[in-house]
N, C-alpha and C positions, 0 to 999 in steps of 0.2 A: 366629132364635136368641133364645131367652128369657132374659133375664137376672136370675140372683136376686135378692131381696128378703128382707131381713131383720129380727126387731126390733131396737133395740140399748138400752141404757140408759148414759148421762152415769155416766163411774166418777171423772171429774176434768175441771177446769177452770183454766187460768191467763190470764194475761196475759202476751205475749214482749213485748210494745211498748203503748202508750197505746193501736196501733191493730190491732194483732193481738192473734186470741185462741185458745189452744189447745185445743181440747175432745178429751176422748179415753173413747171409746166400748166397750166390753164388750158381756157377754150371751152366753147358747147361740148364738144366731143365729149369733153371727160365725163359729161352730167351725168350717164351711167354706169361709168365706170366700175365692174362689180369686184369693188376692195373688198376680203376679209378678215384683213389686219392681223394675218399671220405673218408668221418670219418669215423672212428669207423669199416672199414673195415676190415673182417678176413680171416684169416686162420685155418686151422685145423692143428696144428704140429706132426706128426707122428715119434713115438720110437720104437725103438728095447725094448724090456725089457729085453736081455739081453747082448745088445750092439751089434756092428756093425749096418749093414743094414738092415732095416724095411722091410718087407714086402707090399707090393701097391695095396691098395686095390681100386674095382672099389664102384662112388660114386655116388649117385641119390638121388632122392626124397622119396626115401626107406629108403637110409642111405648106411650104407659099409656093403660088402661082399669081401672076402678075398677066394683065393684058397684055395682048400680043404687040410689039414696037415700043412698049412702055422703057422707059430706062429704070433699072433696077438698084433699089437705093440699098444701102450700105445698112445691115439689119445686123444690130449684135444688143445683147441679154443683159439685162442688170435687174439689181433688187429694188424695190420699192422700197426706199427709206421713211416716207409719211405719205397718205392722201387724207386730207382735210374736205371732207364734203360738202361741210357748209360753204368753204371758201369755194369747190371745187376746183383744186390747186394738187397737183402731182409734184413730189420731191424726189431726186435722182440725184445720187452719189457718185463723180465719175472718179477713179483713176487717172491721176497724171501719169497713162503710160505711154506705150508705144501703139499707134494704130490709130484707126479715121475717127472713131465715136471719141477717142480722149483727145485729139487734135480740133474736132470740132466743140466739144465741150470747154476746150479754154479759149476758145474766142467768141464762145456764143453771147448773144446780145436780147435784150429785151424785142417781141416782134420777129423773132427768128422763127420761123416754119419746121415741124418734123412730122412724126406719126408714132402711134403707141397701139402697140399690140397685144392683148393679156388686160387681166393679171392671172395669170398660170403658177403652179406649185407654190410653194409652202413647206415649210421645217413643220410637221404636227408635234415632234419630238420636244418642242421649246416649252411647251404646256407642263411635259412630265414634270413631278420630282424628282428627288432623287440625283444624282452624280452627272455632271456633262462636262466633257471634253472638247474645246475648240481651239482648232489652227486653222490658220490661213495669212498670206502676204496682206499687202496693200489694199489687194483688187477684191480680196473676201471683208474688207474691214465693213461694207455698209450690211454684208449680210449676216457680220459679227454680233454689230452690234444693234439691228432688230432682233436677234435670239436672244441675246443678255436683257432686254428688254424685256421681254417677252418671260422669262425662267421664272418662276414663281415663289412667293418668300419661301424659304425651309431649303430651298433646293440650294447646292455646291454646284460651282464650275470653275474649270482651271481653263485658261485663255493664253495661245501660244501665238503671238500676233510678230511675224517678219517683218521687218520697215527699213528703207535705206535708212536712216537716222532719228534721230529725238523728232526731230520736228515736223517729224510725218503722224505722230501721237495724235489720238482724239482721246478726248473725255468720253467715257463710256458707262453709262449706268443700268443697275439691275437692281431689284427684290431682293433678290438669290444672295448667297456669299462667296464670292468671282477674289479669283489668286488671278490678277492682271501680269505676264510675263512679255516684255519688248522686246522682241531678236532684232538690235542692232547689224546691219550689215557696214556701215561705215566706210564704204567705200573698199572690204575686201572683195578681190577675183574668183570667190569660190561660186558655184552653180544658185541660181537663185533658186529658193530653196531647202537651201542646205540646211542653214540654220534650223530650218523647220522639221527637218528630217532627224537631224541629230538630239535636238529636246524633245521629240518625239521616244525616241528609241533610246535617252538614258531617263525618260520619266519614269518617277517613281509611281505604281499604280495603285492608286485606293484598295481597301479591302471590296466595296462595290464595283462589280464593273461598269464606268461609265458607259452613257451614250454619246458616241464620239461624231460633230462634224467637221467636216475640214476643206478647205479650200484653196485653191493660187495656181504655181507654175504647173504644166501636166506631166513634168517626168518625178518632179518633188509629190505630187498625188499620186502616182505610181508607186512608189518606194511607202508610199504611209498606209497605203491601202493593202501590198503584200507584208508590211508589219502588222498590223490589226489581225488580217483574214490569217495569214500563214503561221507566224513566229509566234503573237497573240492567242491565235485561235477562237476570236470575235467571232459570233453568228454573224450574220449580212445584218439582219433585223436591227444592229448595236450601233452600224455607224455606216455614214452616208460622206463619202469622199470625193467629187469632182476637180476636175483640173479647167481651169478656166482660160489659160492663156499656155501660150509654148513658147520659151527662150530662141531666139534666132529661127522662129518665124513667124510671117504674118497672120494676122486673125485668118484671114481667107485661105495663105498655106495651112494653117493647123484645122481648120476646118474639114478644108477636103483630104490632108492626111488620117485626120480622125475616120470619119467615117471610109475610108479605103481600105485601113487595116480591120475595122472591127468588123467590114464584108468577109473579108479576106478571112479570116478566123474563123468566120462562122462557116464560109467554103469547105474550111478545112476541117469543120465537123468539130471545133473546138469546144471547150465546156466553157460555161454563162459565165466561170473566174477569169478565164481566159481569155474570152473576147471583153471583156471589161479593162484588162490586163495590155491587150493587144491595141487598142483604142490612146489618144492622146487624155480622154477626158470622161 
């Protein structure tokens, strides 16, 4: 399946928090853009790395291939926080973190040139009733909360959301009836993470069991996904965990360590937990 690519151009920019940042995208390109206003739907954001206009690459099941001499721009995933059709207006949630897409997202400008790729996957899970379970850092918060959004009245969810501090907080709303919990890190030394790991493993669990997603650092998605699967004893079908970024290293190093080990693993004739396990994300 090929998935389209488009130009877009920066129509606006704010700040929700010291460390989020809103950019919101325009352009012909978007006019087919095929939203459908599921959670936790993505894009792929494509940069210049040395500014102006990206390069467009074609994209499959393979992954991107670029014209031959082309310079190859700087391509990392985020959720679709709104697409407005009538406006045709794309909204994107960045990350004040470490790495080129949240560096170019705090200086981006009205007029500024990138490329969008998608929109690819979806949380279907956000639909059910019933019980749900959400963590994640900072960098999960846009795909927090189009899920809380998304949860349908009658439905429960408890929300385990990481933040360096208070003022990384967004207003989040649902239907549903949402136990909102903020793991302050406050400037402690311990693994980012942690916090998410530890209310994780001394939550108390409903008589239902939820369906659980979770997102952020990829060695803290590690540790919640062998609680869930192993300690738990969750089917797969229960809860969907990704690791989206890795402490002390780059997008591009954790990139290609990702996929190295979970070759690796599979070399070695590993089971489907295991190279999942073996993987950064």
């Amino acid at each position: 399946m090929r998935i389209p690519v488009c130009r877009v151009v920066v129509r606006a920019t704010r700040w929700l928090t010291p460390r989020m940042r809103r950019v919101t995208f325009g352009g012909p390109g978007l006019d087919g853009f095929a939203s459908n206003d599921a959670a936790d739907e993505r894009v792929k954001l494509l940069l210049s790395p040395s500014g102006g206009r990206p390069a467009l690459p074609q994209i499959d099941e393979r992954g991107l291939s670029y014209p031959p001499g082309a310079e190859r721009p700087v391509s990392r995933t985020f959720t679709v926080r709104r697409f407005d059709p009538d406006a045709v207006e794309l909204e994107i949630d960045i990350a004040h973190h470490n790495g080129r897409a949240a560096a170019w997202a705090a200086r981006a400008q009205p007029g500024d040139e990138a490329a969008i790729a998608g929109p690819t996957g979806g949380y279907e899970s956000a639909a059910s009733p019933g019980c749900h379970l959400l963590a994640g850092d900072e960098t999960a918060l846009p795909a927090i909360a189009t899920i809380l959004e998304r949860l349908p009245a009658g439905a429960s969810a408890e929300a385990l959301i990481e933040i360096g501090d208070r003022r990384a907080e967004l207003e989040l709303t649902s239907r549903a009836d949402v136990r909102l919990r903020w793991l302050e890190r406050n400037g402690a030394r311990a693994p980012a993470g942690a916090l998410l790991v530890e209310a994780m493993r001394a939550l108390a669990w409903p008589p239902e069991t939820p369906r659980v997603w979770a997102a952020g650092e990829a060695l803290a998605m590690r540790a919640i996904r062998r609680h869930l699967r192993d300690e738990l004893g969750l089917a797969r079908d229960r809860f969907q965990v990704v690791g989206y970024w890795r402490d002390s290293l780059s997008e591009d190093e954790a990139i290609e360590a990702h996929l190295a080990a979970q070759e690796a693993a599979r070399g070695a004739g590993a089971s489907e937990a295991e190279v999942d396990d073996a993987g950064l994300y």
